[in-house]
Backbone as CSV, one residue per row, in Angstrom:
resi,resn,N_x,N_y,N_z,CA_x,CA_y,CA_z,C_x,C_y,C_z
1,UNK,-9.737,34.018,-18.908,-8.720,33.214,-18.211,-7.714,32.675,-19.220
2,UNK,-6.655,32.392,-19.259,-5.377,32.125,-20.030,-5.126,30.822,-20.206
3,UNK,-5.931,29.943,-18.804,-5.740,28.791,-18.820,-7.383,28.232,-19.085
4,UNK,-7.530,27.364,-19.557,-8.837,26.909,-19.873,-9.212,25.674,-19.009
5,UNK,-10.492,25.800,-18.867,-11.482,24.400,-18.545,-12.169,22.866,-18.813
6,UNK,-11.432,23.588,-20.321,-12.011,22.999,-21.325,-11.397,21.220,-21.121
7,UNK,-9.783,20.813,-20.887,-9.393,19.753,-20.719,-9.780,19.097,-20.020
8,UNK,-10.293,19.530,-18.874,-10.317,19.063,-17.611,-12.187,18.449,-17.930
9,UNK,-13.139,19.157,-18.860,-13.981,18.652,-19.098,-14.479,17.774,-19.869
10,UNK,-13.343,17.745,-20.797,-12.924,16.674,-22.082,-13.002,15.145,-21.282
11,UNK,-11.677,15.388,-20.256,-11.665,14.021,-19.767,-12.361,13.798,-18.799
12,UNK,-13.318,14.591,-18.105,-14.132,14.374,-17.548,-15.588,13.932,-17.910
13,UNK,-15.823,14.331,-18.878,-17.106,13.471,-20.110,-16.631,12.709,-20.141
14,UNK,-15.285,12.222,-20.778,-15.686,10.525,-21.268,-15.085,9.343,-20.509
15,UNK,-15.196,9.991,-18.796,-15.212,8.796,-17.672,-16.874,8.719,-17.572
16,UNK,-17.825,10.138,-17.539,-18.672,10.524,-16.857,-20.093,10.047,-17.755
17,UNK,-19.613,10.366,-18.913,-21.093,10.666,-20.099,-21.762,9.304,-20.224
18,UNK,-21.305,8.334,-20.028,-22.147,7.038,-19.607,-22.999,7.082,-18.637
19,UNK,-22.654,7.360,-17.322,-23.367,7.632,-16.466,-24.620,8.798,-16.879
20,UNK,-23.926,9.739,-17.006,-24.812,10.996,-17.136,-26.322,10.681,-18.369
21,UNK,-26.266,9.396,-19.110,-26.936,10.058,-20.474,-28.160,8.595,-20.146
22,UNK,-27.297,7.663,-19.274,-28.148,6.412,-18.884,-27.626,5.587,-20.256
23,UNK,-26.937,5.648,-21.400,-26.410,4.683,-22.524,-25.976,3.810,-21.695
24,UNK,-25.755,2.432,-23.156,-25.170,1.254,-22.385,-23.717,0.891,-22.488
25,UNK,-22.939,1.853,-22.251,-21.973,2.366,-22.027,-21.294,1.718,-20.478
26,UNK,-20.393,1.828,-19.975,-19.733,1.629,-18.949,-19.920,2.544,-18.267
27,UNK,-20.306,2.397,-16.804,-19.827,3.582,-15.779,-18.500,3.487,-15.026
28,UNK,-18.076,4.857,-15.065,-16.759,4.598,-14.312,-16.393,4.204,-13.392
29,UNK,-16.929,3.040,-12.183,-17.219,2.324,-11.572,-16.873,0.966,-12.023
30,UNK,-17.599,0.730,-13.176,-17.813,-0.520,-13.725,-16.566,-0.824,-14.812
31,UNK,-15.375,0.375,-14.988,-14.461,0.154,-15.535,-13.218,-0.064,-14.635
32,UNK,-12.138,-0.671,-15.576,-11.279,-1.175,-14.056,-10.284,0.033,-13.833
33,UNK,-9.709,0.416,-12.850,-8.701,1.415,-12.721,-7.219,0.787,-12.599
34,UNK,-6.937,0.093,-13.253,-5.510,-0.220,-13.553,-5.372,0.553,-14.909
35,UNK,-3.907,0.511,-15.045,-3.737,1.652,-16.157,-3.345,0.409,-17.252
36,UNK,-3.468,1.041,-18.656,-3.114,-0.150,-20.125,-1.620,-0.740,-19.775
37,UNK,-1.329,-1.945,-20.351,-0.144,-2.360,-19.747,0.774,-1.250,-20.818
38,UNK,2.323,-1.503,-20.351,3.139,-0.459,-21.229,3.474,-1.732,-22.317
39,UNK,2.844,-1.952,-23.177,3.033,-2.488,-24.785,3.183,-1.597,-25.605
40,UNK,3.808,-1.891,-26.940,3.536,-0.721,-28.175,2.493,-1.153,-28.770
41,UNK,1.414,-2.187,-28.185,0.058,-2.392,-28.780,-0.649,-1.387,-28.319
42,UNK,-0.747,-0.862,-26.702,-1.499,0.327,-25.827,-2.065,1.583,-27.282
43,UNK,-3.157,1.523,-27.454,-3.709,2.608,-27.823,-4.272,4.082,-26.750
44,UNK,-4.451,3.308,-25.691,-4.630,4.611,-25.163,-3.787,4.193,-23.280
45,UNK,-3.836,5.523,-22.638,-2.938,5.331,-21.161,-4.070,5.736,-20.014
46,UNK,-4.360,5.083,-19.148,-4.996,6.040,-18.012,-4.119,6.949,-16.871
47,UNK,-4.484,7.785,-16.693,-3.244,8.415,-15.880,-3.429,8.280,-14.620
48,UNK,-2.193,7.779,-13.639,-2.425,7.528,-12.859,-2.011,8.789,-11.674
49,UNK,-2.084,8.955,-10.045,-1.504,9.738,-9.840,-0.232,10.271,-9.811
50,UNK,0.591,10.812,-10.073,1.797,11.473,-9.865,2.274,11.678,-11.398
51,UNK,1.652,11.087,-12.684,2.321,11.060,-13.968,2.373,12.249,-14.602
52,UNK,2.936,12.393,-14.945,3.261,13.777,-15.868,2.856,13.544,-17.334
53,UNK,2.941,14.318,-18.049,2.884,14.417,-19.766,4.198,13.788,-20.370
54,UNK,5.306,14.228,-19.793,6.545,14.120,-20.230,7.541,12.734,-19.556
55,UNK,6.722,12.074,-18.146,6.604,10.743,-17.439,6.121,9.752,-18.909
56,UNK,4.985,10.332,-19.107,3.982,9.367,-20.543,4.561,8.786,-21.334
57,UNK,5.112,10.197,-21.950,5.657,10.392,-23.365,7.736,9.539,-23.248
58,UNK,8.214,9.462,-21.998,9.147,8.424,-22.150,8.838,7.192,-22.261
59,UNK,8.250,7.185,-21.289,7.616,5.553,-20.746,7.038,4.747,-22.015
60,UNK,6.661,5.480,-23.119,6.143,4.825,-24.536,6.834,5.661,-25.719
61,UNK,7.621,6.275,-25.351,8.589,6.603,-26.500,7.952,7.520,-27.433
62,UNK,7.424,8.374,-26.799,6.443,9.287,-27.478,6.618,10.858,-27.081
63,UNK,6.993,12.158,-27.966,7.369,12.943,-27.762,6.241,13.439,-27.096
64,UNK,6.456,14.551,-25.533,5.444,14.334,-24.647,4.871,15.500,-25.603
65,UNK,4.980,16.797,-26.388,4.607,17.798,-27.192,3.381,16.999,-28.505
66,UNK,4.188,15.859,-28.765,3.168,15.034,-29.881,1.871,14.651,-29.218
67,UNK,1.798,14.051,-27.815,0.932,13.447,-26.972,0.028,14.885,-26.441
68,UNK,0.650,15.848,-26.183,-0.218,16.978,-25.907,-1.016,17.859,-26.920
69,UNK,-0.868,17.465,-28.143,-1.054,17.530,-29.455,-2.191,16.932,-30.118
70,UNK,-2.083,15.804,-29.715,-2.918,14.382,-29.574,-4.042,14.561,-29.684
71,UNK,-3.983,14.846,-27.520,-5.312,15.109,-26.897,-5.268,16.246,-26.542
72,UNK,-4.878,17.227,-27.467,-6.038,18.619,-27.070,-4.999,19.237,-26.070
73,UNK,-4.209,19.189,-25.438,-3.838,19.425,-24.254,-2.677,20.782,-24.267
74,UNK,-3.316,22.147,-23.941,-2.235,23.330,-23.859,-0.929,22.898,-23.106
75,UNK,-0.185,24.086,-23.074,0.659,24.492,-21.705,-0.060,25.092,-20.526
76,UNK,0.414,24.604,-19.188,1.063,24.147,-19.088,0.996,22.064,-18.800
77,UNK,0.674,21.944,-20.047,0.212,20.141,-20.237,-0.205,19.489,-18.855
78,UNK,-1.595,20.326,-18.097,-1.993,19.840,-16.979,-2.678,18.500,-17.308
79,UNK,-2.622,17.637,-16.577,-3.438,16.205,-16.308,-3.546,15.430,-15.578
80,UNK,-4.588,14.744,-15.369,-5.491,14.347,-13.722,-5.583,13.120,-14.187
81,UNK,-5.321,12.415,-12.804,-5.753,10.673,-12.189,-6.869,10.216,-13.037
82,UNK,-6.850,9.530,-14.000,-8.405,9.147,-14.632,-8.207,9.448,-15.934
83,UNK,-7.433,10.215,-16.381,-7.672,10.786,-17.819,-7.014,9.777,-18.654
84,UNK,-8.220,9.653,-19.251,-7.632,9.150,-20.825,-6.755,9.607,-22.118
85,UNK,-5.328,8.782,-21.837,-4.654,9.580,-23.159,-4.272,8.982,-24.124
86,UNK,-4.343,9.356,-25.581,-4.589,8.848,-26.794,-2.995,8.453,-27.052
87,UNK,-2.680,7.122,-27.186,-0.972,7.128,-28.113,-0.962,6.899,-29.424
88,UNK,-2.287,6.858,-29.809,-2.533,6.550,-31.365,-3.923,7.214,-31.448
89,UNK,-2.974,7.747,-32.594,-4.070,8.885,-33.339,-4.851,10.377,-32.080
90,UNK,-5.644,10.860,-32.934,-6.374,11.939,-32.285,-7.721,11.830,-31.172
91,UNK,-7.107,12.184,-30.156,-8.403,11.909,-29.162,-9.640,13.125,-29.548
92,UNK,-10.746,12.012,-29.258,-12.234,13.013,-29.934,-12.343,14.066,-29.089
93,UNK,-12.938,15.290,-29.621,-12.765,16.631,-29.315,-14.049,16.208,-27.912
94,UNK,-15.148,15.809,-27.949,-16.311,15.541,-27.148,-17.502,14.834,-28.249
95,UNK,-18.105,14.340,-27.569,-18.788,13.184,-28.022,-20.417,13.940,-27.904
96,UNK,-21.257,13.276,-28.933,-22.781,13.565,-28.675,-23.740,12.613,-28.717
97,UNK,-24.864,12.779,-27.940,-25.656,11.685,-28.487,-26.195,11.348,-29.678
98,UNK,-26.606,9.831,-29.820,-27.035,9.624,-30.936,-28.272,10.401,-31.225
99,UNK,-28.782,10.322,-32.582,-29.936,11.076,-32.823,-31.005,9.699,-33.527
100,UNK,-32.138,9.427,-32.808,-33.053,8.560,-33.364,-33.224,8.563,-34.243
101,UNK,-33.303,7.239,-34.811,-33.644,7.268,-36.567,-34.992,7.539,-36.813
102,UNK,-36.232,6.681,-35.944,-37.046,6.236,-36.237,-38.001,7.952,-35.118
103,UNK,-38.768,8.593,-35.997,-39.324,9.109,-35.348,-41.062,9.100,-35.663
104,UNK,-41.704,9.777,-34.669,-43.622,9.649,-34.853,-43.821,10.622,-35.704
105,UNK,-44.130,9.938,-36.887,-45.251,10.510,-37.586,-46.887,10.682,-37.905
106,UNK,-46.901,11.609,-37.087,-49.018,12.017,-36.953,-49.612,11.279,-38.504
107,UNK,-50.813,10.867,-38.260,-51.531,11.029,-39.574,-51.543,12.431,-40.064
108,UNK,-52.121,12.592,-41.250,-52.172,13.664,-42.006,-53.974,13.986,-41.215
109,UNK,-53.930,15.524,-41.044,-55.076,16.083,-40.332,-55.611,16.773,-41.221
110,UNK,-56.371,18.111,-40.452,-56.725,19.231,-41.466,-55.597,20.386,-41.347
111,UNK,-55.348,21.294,-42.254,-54.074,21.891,-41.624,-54.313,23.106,-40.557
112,UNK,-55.269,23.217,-40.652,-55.532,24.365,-39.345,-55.139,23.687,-38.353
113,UNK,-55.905,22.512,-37.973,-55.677,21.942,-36.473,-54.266,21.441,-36.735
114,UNK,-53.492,20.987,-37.704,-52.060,21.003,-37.692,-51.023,21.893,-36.990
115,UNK,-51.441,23.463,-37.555,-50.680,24.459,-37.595,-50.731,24.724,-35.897
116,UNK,-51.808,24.443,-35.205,-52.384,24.892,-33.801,-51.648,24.232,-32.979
117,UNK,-51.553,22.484,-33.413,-50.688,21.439,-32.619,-49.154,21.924,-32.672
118,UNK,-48.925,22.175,-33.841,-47.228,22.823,-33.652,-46.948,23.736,-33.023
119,UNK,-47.524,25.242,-33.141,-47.507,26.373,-31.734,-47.409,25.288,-31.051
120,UNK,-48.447,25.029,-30.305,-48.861,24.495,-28.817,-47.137,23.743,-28.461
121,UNK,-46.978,22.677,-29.143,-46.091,21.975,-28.730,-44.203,22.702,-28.422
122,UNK,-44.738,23.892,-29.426,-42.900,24.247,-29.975,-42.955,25.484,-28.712
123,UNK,-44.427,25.729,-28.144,-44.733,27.208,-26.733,-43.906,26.021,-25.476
124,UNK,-44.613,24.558,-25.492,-44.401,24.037,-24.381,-42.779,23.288,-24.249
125,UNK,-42.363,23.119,-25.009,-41.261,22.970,-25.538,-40.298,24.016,-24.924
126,UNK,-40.499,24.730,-24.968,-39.418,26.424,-25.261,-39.679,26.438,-23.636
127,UNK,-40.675,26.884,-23.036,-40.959,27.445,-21.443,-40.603,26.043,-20.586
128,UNK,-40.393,24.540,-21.157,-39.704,23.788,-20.215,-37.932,24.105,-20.202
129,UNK,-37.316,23.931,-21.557,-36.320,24.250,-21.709,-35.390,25.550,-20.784
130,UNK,-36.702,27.007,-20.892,-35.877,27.786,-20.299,-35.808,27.675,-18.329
131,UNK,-37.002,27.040,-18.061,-36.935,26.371,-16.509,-36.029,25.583,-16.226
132,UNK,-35.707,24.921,-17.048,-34.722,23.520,-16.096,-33.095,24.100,-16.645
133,UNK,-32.975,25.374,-17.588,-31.784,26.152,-17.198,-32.049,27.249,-16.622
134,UNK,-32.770,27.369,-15.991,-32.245,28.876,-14.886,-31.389,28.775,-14.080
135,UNK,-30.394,29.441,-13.756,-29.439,29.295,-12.571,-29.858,31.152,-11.912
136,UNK,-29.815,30.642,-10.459,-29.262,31.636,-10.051,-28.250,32.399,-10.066
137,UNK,-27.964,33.961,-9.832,-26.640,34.523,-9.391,-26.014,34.303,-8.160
138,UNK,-24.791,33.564,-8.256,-24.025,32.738,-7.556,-23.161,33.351,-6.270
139,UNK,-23.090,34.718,-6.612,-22.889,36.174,-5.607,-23.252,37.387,-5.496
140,UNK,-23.434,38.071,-4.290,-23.735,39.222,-4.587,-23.224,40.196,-4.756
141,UNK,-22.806,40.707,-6.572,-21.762,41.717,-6.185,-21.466,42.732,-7.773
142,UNK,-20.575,42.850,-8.057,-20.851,43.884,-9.360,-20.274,43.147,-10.336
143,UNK,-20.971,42.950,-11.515,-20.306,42.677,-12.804,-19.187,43.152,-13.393
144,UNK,-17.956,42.492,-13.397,-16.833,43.443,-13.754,-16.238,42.908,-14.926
145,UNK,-16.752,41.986,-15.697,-16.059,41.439,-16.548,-16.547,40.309,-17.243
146,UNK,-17.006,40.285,-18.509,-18.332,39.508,-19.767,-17.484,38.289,-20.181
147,UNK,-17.870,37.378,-20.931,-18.106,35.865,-21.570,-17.609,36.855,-22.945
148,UNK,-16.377,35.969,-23.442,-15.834,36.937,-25.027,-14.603,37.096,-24.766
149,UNK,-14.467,37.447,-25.860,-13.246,37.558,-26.394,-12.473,38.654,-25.754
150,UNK,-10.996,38.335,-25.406,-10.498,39.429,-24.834,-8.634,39.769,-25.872
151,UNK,-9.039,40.559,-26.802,-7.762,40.618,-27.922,-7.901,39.054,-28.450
152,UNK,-6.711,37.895,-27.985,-6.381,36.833,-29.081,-7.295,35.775,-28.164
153,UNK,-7.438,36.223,-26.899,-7.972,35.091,-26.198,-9.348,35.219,-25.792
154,UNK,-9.855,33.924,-25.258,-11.244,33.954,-25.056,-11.148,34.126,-23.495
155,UNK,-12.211,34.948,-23.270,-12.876,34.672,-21.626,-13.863,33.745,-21.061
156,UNK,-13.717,32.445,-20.972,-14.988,31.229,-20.736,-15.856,31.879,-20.070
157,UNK,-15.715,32.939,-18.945,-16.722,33.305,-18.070,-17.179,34.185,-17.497
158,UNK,-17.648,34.653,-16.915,-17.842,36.202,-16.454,-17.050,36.442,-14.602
159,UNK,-16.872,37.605,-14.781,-16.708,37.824,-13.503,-17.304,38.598,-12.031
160,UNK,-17.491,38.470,-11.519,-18.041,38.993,-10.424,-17.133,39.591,-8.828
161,UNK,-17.049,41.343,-9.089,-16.072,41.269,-7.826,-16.934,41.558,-6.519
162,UNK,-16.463,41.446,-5.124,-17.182,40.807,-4.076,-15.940,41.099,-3.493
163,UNK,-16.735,41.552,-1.728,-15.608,41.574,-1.252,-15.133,39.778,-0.728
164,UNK,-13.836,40.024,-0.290,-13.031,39.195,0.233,-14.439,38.450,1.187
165,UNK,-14.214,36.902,1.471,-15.149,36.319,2.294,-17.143,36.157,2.160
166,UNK,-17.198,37.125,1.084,-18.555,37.241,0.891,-19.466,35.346,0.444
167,UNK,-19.987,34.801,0.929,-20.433,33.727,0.241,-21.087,33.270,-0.976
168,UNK,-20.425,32.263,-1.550,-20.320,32.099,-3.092,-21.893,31.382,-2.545
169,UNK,-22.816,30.812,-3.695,-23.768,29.940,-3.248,-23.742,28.886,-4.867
170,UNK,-24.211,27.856,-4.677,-24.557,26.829,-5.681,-25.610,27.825,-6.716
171,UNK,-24.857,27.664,-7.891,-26.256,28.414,-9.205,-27.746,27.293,-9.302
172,UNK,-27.416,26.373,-8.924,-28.520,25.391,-9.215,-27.892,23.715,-8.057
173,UNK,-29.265,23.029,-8.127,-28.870,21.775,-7.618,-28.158,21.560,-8.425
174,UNK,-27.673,20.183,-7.739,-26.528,19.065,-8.363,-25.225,18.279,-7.668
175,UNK,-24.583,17.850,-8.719,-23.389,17.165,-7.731,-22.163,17.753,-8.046
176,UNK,-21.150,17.766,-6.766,-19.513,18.308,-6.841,-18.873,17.491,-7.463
177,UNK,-17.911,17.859,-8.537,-17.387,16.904,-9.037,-16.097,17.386,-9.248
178,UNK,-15.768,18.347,-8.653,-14.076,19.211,-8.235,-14.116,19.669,-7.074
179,UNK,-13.567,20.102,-5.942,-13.142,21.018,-5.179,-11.856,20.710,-4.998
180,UNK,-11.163,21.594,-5.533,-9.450,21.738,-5.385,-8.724,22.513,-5.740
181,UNK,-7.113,22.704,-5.623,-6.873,23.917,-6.703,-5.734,23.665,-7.425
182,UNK,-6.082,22.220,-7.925,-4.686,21.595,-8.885,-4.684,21.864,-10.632
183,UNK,-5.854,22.872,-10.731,-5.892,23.702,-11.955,-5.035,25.200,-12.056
184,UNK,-4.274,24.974,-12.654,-3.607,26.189,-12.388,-4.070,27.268,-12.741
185,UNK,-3.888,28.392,-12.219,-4.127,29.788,-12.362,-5.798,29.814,-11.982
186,UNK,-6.263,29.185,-11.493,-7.962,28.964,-11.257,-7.911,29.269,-9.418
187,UNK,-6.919,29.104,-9.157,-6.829,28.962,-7.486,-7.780,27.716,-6.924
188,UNK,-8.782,28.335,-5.774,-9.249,27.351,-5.439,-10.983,27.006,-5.808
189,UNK,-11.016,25.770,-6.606,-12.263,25.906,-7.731,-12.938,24.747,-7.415
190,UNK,-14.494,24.978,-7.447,-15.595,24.088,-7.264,-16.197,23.978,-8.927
191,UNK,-16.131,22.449,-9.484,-17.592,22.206,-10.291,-18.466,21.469,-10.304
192,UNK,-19.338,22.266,-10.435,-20.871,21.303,-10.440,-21.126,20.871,-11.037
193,UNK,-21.923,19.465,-11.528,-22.633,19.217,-12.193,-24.146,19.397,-12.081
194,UNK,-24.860,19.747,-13.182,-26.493,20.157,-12.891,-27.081,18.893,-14.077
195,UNK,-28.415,18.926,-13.796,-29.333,18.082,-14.753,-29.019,18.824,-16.545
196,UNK,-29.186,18.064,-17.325,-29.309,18.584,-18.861,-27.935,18.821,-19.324
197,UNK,-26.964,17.795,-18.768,-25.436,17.976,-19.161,-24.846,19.358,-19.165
198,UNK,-25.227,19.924,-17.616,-24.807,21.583,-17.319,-23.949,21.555,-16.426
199,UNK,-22.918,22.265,-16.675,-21.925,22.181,-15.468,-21.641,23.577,-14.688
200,UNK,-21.532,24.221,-14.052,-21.254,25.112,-13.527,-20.039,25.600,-12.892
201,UNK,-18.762,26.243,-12.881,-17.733,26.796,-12.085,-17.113,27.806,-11.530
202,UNK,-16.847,27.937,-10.236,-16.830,28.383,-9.174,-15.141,29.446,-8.762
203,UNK,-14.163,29.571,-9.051,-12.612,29.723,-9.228,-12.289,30.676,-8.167
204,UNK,-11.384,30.778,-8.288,-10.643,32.054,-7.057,-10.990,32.411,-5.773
205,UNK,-11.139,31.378,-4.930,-12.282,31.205,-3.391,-11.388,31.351,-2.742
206,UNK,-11.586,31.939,-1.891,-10.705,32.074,-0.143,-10.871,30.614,0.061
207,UNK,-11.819,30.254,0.233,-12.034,28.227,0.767,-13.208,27.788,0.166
208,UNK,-12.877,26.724,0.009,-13.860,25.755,-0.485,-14.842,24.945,0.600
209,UNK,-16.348,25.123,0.668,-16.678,24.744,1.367,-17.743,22.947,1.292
210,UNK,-17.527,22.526,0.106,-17.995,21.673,-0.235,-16.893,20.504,-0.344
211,UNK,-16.926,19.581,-0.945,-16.069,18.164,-1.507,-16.748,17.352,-2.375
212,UNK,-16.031,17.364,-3.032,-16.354,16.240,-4.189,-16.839,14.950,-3.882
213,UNK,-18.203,14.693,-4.412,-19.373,14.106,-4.529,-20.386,14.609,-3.309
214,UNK,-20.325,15.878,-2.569,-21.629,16.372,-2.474,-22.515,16.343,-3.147
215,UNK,-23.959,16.280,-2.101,-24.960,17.132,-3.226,-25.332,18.238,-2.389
216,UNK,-25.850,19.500,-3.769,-26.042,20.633,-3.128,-27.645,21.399,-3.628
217,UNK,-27.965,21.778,-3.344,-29.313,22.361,-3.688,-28.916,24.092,-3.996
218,UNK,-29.950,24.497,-4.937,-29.637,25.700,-5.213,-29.665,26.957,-4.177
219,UNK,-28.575,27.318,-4.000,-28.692,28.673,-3.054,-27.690,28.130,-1.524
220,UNK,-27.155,26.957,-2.046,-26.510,26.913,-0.915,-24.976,27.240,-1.200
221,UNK,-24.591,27.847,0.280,-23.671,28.018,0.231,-22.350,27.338,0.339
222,UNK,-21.285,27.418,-0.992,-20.413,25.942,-1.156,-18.823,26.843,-1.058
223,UNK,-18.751,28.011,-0.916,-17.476,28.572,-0.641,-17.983,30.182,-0.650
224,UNK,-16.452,30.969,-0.452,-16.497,32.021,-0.194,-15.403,32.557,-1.127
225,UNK,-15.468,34.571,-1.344,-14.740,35.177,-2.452,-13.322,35.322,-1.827
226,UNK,-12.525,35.261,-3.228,-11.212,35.098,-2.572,-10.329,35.720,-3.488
227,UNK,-9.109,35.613,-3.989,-8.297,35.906,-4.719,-7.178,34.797,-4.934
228,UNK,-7.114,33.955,-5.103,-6.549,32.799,-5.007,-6.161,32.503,-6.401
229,UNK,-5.306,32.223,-6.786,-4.665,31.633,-8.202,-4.406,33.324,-8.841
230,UNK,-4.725,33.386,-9.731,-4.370,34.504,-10.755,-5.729,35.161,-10.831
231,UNK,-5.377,35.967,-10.031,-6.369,36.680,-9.834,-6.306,38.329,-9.345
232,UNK,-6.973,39.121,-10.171,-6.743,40.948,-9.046,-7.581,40.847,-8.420
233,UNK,-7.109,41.175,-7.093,-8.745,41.991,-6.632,-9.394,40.631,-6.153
234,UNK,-10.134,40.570,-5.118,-10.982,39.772,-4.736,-12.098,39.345,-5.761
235,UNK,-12.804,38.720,-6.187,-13.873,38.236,-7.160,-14.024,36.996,-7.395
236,UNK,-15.401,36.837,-7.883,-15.528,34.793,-8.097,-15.524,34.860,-9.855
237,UNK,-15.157,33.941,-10.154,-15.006,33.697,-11.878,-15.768,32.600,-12.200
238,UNK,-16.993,32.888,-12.509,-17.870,32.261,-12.741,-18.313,31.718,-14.480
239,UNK,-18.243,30.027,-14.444,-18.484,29.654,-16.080,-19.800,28.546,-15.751
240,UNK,-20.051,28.817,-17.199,-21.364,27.968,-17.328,-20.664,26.819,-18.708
241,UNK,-20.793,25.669,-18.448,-20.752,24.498,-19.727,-21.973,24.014,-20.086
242,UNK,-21.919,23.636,-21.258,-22.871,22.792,-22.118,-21.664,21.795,-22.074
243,UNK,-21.630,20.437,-21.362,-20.880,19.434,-21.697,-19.445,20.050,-21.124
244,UNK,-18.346,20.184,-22.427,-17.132,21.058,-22.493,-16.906,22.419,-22.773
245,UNK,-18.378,22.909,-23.389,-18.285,23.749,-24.461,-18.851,25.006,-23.222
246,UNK,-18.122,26.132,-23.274,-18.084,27.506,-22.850,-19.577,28.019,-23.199
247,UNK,-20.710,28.474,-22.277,-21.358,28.836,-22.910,-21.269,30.463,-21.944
248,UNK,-22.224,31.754,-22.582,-22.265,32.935,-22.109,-23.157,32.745,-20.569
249,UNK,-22.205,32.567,-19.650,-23.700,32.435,-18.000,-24.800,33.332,-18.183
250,UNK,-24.386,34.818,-18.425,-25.736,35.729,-18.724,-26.767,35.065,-19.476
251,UNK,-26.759,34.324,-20.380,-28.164,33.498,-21.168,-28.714,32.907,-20.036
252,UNK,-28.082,32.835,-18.549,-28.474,31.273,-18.014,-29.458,32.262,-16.146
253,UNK,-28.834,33.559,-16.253,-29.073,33.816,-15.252,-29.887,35.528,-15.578
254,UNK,-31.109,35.328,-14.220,-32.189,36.400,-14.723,-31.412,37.655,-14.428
255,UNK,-32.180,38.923,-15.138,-31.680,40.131,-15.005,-31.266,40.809,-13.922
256,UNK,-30.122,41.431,-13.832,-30.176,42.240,-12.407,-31.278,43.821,-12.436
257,UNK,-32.188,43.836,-11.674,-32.940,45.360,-11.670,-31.687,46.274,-11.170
């Protein structure tokens, strides 16, 4: 895809990642939705609806190209109700959790029964991990197009063509946290959120059959195949996130026989 996901998940973590991680952090609820006053003290802007990049960038005397610069933000400098934008300095690429300082250390054993406790733990470890990411395949239909690089650009996701109307289904439980099609070139796009900071997305639908803050269980059906935005050919364009970050869906979904 030409246009990426990636912004839209940027500022969507850091309304969301409080909530999501249980830190004692603010939920976006518990923060106020008035936007920073217009001072040249304002370090950062919330965007409200109707603002533009180039609305911003007068309103604080800030070249709107410097501000898209800022925070990360391509052409064509899309941005949504809620987003946080940086007027000073560089907005963080995505955020991680902390890592405990203080961790359990076993007494010292014999090392056989050592070596036995580590298998055991690093087997049970591994077979929870790959359960609570399985996703299902989200349609039924032919693989037409891989996660990678395509010449200068990347492909976030794979594709799947299907005829026209065929039903898309949820890859896994979770909650809606898009249905719309104010992403350009995406047409009309559902994302999920899943447990383990996984997000899932949905693009190029004849209709959307869900709304934002559903919940959906895996295998249900939340839209249908379409061609909508930039798109050939009927097909769903399907991405998998870690957080913001693009990951390959094939790692996430079992083999086709």
């Amino acid at each position: 895809m030409a246009i990426k996901l990636k912004y839209f998940f940027l500022a969507f973590l850091m309304l969301m990642l409080a909530g999501c991680f249980k830190t004692e952090l603010p939920t976006y609820s518990q923060r106020t939705h008035a936007s920073v006053k217009h001072s040249s003290h304002a370090s950062t802007y919330k965007v409200r609806p109707k603002d533009t990049l180039y609305k911003i960038g007068r309103r604080f005397g800030i070249p709107y190209k410097t501000l898209a610069r800022n925070n990360h933000i391509r052409s064509p400098y899309t941005i949504y109700a809620g987003q946080r934008i940086y007027l000073k300095g560089v907005a963080p690429r995505s955020r991680t959790l902390p890592v405990a300082k203080h961790q359990y250390k076993p007494k010292r054993v014999k090392k056989a029964v050592k070596k036995k406790t580590k298998k055991y733990s690093a087997k049970r470890s591994t077979t929870r991990s790959t359960k609570s990411s399985r996703l299902r395949w989200p349609v039924d239909g032919v693989l037409t197009s891989h996660f990678g690089r395509r010449g200068s650009r990347m492909h976030d996701g794979i594709d799947i063509g299907a005829k026209e109307g065929t039903a898309i289904h949820a890859a896994a439980a979770g909650e809606v946290v898009y249905s719309d099609q104010r992403l350009s070139g995406y047409g009309k796009l559902i994302i999920i959120r899943h447990r383990h900071d996984l997000f899932t997305a949905y693009a190029h639908n004849q209709r959307n059959l869900v709304r934002k803050g559903d919940k959906v269980k895996t295998g249900d059906v939340i839209a249908r195949v379409g061609h909508t935005g930039r798109a050939t050919g009927s097909h769903l364009h399907f991405e998998v996130r870690r957080g913001p970050t693009p990951v390959d869906p094939l790692s996430y979904l079992p083999r086709k026989r």
